[in-house]
C-alpha positions as CSV (number, residue, x, y, z in Angstrom):
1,X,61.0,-9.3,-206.9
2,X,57.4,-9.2,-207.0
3,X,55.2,-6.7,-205.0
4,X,53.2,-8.1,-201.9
5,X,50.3,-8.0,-203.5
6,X,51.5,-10.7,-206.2
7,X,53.3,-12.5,-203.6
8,X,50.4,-12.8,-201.3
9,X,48.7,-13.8,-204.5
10,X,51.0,-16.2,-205.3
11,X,51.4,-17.9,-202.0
12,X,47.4,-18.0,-201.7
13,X,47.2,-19.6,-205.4
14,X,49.6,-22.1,-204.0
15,X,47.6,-22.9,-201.1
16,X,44.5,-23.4,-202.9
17,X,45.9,-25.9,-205.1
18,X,47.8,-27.9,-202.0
19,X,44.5,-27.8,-199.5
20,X,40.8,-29.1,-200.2
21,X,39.8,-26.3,-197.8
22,X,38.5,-22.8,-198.5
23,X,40.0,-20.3,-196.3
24,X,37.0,-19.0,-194.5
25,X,38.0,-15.4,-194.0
26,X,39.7,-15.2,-197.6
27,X,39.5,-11.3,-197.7
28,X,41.0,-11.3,-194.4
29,X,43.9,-13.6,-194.5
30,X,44.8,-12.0,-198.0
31,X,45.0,-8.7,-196.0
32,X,47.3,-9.7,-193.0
33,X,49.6,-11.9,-195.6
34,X,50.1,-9.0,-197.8
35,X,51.0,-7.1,-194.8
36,X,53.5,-9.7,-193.9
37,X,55.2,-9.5,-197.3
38,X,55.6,-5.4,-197.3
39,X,56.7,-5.2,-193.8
40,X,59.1,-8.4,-195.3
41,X,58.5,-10.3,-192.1
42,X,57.7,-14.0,-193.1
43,X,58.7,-15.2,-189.5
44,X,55.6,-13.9,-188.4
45,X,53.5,-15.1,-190.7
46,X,55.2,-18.9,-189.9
47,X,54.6,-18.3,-186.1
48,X,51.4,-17.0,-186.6
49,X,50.5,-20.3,-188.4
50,X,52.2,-22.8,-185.8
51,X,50.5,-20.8,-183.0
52,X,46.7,-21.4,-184.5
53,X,47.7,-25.0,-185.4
54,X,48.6,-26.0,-182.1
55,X,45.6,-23.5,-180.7
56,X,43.3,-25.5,-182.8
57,X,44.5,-29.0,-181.8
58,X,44.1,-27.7,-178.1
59,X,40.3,-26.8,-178.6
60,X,39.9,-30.5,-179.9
61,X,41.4,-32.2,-176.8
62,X,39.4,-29.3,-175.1
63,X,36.2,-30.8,-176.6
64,X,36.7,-34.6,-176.4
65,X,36.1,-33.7,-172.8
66,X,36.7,-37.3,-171.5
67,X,35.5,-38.7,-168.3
68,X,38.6,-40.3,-167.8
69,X,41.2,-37.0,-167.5
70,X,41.9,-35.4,-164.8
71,X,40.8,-32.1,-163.5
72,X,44.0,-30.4,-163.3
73,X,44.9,-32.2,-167.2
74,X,42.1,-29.9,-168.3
75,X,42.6,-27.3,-166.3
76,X,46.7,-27.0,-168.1
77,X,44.6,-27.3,-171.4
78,X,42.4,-24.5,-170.4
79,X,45.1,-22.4,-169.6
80,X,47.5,-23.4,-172.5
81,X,44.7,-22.5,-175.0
82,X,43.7,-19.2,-173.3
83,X,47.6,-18.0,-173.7
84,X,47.9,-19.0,-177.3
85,X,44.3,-17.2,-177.9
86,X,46.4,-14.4,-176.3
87,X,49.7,-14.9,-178.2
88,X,47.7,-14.9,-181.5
89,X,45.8,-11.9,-180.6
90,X,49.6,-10.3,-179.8
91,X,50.3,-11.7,-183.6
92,X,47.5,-10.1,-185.0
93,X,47.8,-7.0,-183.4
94,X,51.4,-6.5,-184.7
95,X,50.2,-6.8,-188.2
96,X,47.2,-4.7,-188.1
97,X,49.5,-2.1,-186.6
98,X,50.7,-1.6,-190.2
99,X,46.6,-1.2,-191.1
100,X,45.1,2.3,-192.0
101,X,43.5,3.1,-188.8
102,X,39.6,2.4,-190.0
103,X,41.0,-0.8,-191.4
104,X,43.0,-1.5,-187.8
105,X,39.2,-0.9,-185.9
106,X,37.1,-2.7,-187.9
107,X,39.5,-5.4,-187.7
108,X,39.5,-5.1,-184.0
109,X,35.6,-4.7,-183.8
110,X,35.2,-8.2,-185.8
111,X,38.2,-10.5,-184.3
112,X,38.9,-9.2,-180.9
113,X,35.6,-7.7,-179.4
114,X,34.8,-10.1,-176.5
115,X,31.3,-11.8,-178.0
116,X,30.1,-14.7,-179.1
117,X,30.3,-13.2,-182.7
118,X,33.9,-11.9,-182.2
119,X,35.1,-15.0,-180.6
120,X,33.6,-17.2,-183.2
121,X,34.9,-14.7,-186.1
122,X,38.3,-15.0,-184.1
123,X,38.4,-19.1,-184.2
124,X,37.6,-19.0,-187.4
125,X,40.3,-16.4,-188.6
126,X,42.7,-19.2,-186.7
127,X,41.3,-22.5,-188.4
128,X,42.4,-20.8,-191.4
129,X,45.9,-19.9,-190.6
130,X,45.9,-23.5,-188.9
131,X,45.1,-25.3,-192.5
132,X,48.1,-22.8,-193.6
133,X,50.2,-24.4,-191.3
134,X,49.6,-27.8,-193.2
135,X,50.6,-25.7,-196.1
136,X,53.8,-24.0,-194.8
137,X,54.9,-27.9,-193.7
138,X,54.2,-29.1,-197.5
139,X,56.3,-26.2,-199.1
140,X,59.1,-26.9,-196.7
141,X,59.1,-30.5,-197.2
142,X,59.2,-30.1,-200.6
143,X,61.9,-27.6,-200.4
144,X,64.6,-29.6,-198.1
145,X,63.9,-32.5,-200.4
């Protein structure tokens, strides 16, 4: 079986040739995958993924901001994206526990300090994991069929 640095290298190869988009945070993602592979937990790597794909399609209804919905429609949106902001944070943290502790803080200090810069870094870290949701769908497909 290969290491998790060739799996993660693997899997990322694979997702480069299946999606048009470059992961944003390349260094990053390559990081908390490799982690998933050594700590052999690929659940959380697939929850991970669902979480910032539905986080991300909750932030577009979120910015359509339509005249036409109700108050207490965005309000549930509002609330439904704040938990899975908190859910992916809970995600994150569980694989940066496996970090070396400067790695786990300057993690922390980019994707979970409560800026504009560390919200922004944070949304993007999810857009990425959410184009590797369309990528984990693919490979099952593919698999099943």
């Amino acid at each position: 079986m290969a290491d998790s640095i060739q799996q993660t290298e693997i899997f990322l190869e694979e997702f480069k040739k299946f999606s048009s988009k470059e992961l944003k945070n390349e260094l990053d993602v390559f990081n908390l995958i490799e982690t998933i592979f050594r700590i052999d937990n690929f659940q959380l790597l697939e929850d991970l993924a669902f979480a910032s794909k539905y986080c991300v399609g909750l932030y577009n209804i979120l910015g359509q901001s339509q005249s036409d919905v109700s108050e207490d429609y965005k309000k549930e949106i509002t609330k439904n994206f704040s938990e899975t902001i908190e859910q992916i944070k809970s995600k994150l943290d569980e694989i940066i526990s496996n970090f070396s502790e400067f790695d786990r803080q300057s993690f922390k200090t980019r994707f979970f300090e409560m800026s504009q810069s560390g919200m922004s870094n944070l949304f993007s870290l999810i857009t990425d994991f959410s184009e590797i949701k369309l990528f984990l769908n693919q490979r099952k497909r593919i698999r099943e069929n």
